[in-house]
C-alpha positions, 0 to 999 in steps of 0.5 A, a space after each residue: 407344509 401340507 401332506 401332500 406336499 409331504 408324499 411328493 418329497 418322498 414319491 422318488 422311493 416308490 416301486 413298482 415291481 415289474 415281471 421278467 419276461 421268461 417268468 410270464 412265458 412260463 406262467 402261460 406255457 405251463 397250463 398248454 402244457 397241462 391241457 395238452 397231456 391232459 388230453 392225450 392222455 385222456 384219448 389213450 384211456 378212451 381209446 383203451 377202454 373203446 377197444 376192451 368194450 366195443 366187442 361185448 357192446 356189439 354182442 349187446 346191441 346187435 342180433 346175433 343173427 346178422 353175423 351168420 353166413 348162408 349155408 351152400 351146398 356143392 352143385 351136382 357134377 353129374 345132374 340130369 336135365 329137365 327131361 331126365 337125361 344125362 347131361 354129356 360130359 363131352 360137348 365136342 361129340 354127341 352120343 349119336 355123332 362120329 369122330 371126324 376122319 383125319 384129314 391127313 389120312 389117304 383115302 385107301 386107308 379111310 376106306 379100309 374095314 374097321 377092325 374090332 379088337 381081339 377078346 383079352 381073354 385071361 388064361 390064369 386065374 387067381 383065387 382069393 382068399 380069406 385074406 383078402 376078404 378082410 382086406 377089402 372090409 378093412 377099406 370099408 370100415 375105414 370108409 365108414 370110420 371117416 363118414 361116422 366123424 360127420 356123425 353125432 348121437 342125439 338124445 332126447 327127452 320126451 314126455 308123455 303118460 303111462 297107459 296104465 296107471 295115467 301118470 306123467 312119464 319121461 322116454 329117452 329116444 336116441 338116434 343119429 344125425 347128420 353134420 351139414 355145412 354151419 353158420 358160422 354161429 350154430 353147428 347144424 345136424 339134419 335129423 329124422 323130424 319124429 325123433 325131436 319135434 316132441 322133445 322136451 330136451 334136446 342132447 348132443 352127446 360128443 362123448 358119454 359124459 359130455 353133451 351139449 344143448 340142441 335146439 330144432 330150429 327148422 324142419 320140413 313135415 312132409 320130409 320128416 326132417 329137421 335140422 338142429 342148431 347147436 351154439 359153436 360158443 357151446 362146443 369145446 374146441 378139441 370136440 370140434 376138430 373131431 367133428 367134420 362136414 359130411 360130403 355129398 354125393 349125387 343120386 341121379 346116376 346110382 345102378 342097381 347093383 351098386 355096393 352101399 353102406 348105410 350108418 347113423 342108426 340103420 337098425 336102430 342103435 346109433 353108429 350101426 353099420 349095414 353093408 348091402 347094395 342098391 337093389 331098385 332105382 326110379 321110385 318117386 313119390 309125390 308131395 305137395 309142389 314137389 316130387 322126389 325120388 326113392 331107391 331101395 337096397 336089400 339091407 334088412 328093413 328097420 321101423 326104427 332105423 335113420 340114417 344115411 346111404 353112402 358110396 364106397 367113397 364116403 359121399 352121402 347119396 340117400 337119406 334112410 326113410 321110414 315115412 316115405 314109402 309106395 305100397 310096392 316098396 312097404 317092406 323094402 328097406 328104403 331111402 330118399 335120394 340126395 340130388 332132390 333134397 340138397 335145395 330144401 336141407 339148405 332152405 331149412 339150414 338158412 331158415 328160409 322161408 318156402 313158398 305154397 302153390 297147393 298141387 300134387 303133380 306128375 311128370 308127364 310121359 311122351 305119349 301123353 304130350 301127344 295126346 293132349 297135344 303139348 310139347 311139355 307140361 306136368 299134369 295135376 293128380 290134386 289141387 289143395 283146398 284153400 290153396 293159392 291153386 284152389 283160389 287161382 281156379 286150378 283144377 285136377 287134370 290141368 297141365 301147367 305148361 309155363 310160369 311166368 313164360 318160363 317152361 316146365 318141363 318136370 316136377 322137379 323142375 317146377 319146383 325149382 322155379 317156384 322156389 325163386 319166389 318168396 310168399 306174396 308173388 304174383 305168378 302168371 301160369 298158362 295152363 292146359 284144360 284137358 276137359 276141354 283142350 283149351 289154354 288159358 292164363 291164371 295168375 296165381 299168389 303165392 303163400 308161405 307154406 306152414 311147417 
C-alpha cells in the first residue's frame, strides 16, 4: 500500500477550524471602536488646547494697532455758523418775526394795546453773610474736585548741560494733563508740548508711589500740544475707576464777565486752583491753514502755568496758553478756546494725518467783500514757501472764495473743509486777484503737514 493511499485512510479525521460569527464581529468592531474615541478624543484636545492658545497667537501675529477704536468728541450744542452768528434754537420764530396772532381771538381784542408787565420790585432784602460765601466756595470746590479726576500729574526727564562747568545734567519738569476720550488700548493725556517733546521719560504719577510709562505719541507744533499714549494693560485697574474723561464744553458763546476756574497747574504747581472771570473775548490768531480764537480772564499771569479754563458746570472750555499770545494780550493770562481745538485733539488722538495747503489767512469783513466786490472769501496775509500754495501760484492779497465748488465763508471754515482731504488730493480753488479783480482757477495738492 502506498502512502498516499495510506493519508486517504485517515483524511476523515482532518479539521478544519471555523470561526464563530460573533468572534469575527468583534474583531472588526473593536478597532472602529478604537479609531472612533481616538479621534473624539483627539478633537477635545485640539479644541482645548485652540481655545488656551488662540488669544496669545492673535496678540502675536496681529498689530495691536488694529484692535484700537477711533477717538470722537461731542459735537457743539451751541456753534456758530460760517458767518459767526449763532444758530436759533427755535426754527419755528426767527429773531425778527412775530408770533402769529390767534386766530380764535375777536378783532376788538387783537386791536387792544399791548401791555408791558409791571417792574417786580423787591421791598426787602437779605444780606448774605460769611456763611454763605463758604457755601458757595464749598460748590465750587466740589466742582473742581470732580473736573481734578480728569486730571494726572506728569513728570518727566530732561537732559541738558550745566552752564558752568558743561557736564550732563537731569531736570525734572512736572506739570499737568488732561484725560481725553481713549482708544481702547491707551489711555490718552493732551499735554502742553514743551513740557515732554524733549523728554528722556515720560511719568504718569496715579499716586506718590506709583506711576506709569508714557509715551508722546502725537502733537501739533503750532498749538503747542501733545497727546500721551499710556498702555491700559499698565494701569491697575482700582487706579482706573479713579480716573475719568473730561467733558467739554463750548466757547462760542462765553460773555465777558463769566465766572471760570482754571486747574492743572495754573500757577505752575500741578492741581493748582485759580477762581476769576472771562475778562475779554474775540482775540484770534492766525496759523497756518487755520486760525483760532483766545479769551482772556483777569487771573494772574503765570510763564509756567498749563492747564484748562472750566465753567461752573466742570465742562472744560479753553486750554491756558503760554505760546499763543497778540501784542495786546502779552501780559494777560490767556487761553485758547475749546470749539476750534476739538477736530485737531481728535486727529492727534487717531494719529491722523493733517494735510498742508501753505497760507496764513483772514476772514474778511463786510465792507471788504463790497470792495472787492465778492459775496464771501477769506483773504491771504501769507503764503509759505515750497508750499503746495506757493507751487499752486497762490499770492498774498488773493481771496480764495471756493474749493472744489464748495464756498468758503471763513477761516474756520476753510479749514474744515480741507481737512477732508488726505496728503495727495488734487483741489480746484477759485480765487480772486485783487491786483487785477479777476477770477481764476488753480488747482492745488495737498501735502502732509510736518509736525
Amino acid at each position: 500500500m502506498s502512502e498516499n493511499d495510506k493519508d486517504k485512510d485517515f483524511e476523515f479525521i482532518k479539521e478544519q477550524i471555523i470561526e464563530k460569527k460573533h468572534k469575527k464581529l468583534k474583531k472588526l468592531l473593536f478597532p472602529f471602536l478604537m479609531t472612533s474615541v481616538m479621534a473624539i478624543l483627539f478633537g477635545v484636545i485640539a479644541a482645548a488646547t485652540f481655545c488656551l492658545t488662540e488669544p496669545r497667537m492673535y496678540e502675536l501675529f496681529h498689530n495691536k494697532e488694529e484692535s484700537k477704536t477711533p477717538v470722537e468728541f461731542p459735537d457743539d450744542e451751541d456753534k456758530q455758523n460760517g458767518d459767526n452768528q449763532t444758530v436759533n434754537t427755535n426754527p419755528e420764530v426767527t429773531p425778527t418775526q412775530k408770533p402769529e396772532c390767534d386766530p380764535e381771538l375777536s378783532e376788538e381784542e387783537e386791536d387792544l394795546p399791548e401791555v408791558t408787565p409791571s417792574p417786580v420790585i423787591v421791598e426787602q432784602s437779605i444780606d448774605a453773610d460769611i456763611d454763605d460765601y463758604n457755601s458757595i466756595m464749598t460748590e465750587v470746590r466740589k466742582v473742581a474736585s470732580e473736573v481734578n479726576k480728569s486730571l494726572v500729574k506728569v513728570s518727566c526727564i530732561v537732559n541738558g548741560t550745566d552752564s558752568w562747568f558743561n557736564e550732563p545734567i537731569e531736570t525734572i519738569v512736572e506739570t499737568t494733563g488732561l484725560i481725553i476720550p481713549d482708544n481702547n488700548v491707551d489711555l490718552l493725556i493732551l499735554v502742553s508740548l514743551d513740557r515732554v517733546k524733549n523728554a528722556s521719560s515720560i511719568q504718569i504719577d496715579l499716586t506718590d508711589k506709583v506711576s506709569v510709562d508714557a509715551v508722546l505719541q502725537d502733537y501739533e507744533t503750532d498749538l503747542n500740544l501733545g497727546v500721551l499714549a499710556v498702555s491700559l494693560e499698565d494701569i491697575p485697574e482700582s487706579f482706573q475707576n479713579n480716573l475719568s474723561v473730561a467733558t467739554f464744553g463750548e466757547s462760542y458763546s462765553i460773555t465777558i464777565g463769566y465766572p471760570v476756574l482754571a486747574l492743572g497747574s495754573p500757577n505752575g504747581y500741578p492741581f493748582s486752583m485759580d477762581f476769576g472771570l472771562i475778562s475779554s473775548k474775540g482775540s484770534k490768531i492766525g496759523l497756518v491753514d487755520n486760525q483760532i480764537d483766545l479769551f482772556n480772564t483777569n487771573m494772574q499771569e503765570n510763564e509756567n502755568s498749563d492747564g484748562v479754563i472750566v465753567n461752573l458746570r466742570g465742562e472744560v472750555i479753553g486750554l491756558i496758553t503760554r505760546t499763543l499770545r497778540e501784542d495786546m494780550n502779552k501780559e494777560l493770562s490767556t487761553a485758547i478756546g475749546i470749539s476750534k481745538l476739538k477736530d485737531i485733539i481728535k486727529r492727534m488722538a487717531n494719529q491722523t494725518p493733517r494735510v498742508y495747503f501753505g497760507v496764513k489767512a483772514e476772514d474778511m469783513t463786510d465792507d471788504a467783500k463790497q470792495s472787492h466786490e465778492v459775496t464771501n472769501g477769506i483773504y491771504i496775509n501769507d503764503v509759505e514757501a515750497n508750499s503746495p500754495a506757493f507751487t499752486a501760484g497762490l499770492k498774498s492779497g488773493d481771496i480764495v472764495m471756493e474749493i472744489n465748488e464748495q464756498v468758503i465763508s471763513t477761516t474756520n471754515n476753510f479749514n474744515t473743509i480741507i481737512s477732508n482731504y488726505v496728503p495727495g488730493d488734487e483741489l480746484k480753488v477759485m480765487i480772486k486777484r485783487t491786483t487785477n479783480e479777476k477770477e481764476m482757477e488753480v488747482v492745488v495738492v495737498l501735502e502732509e503737514k510736518a509736525k
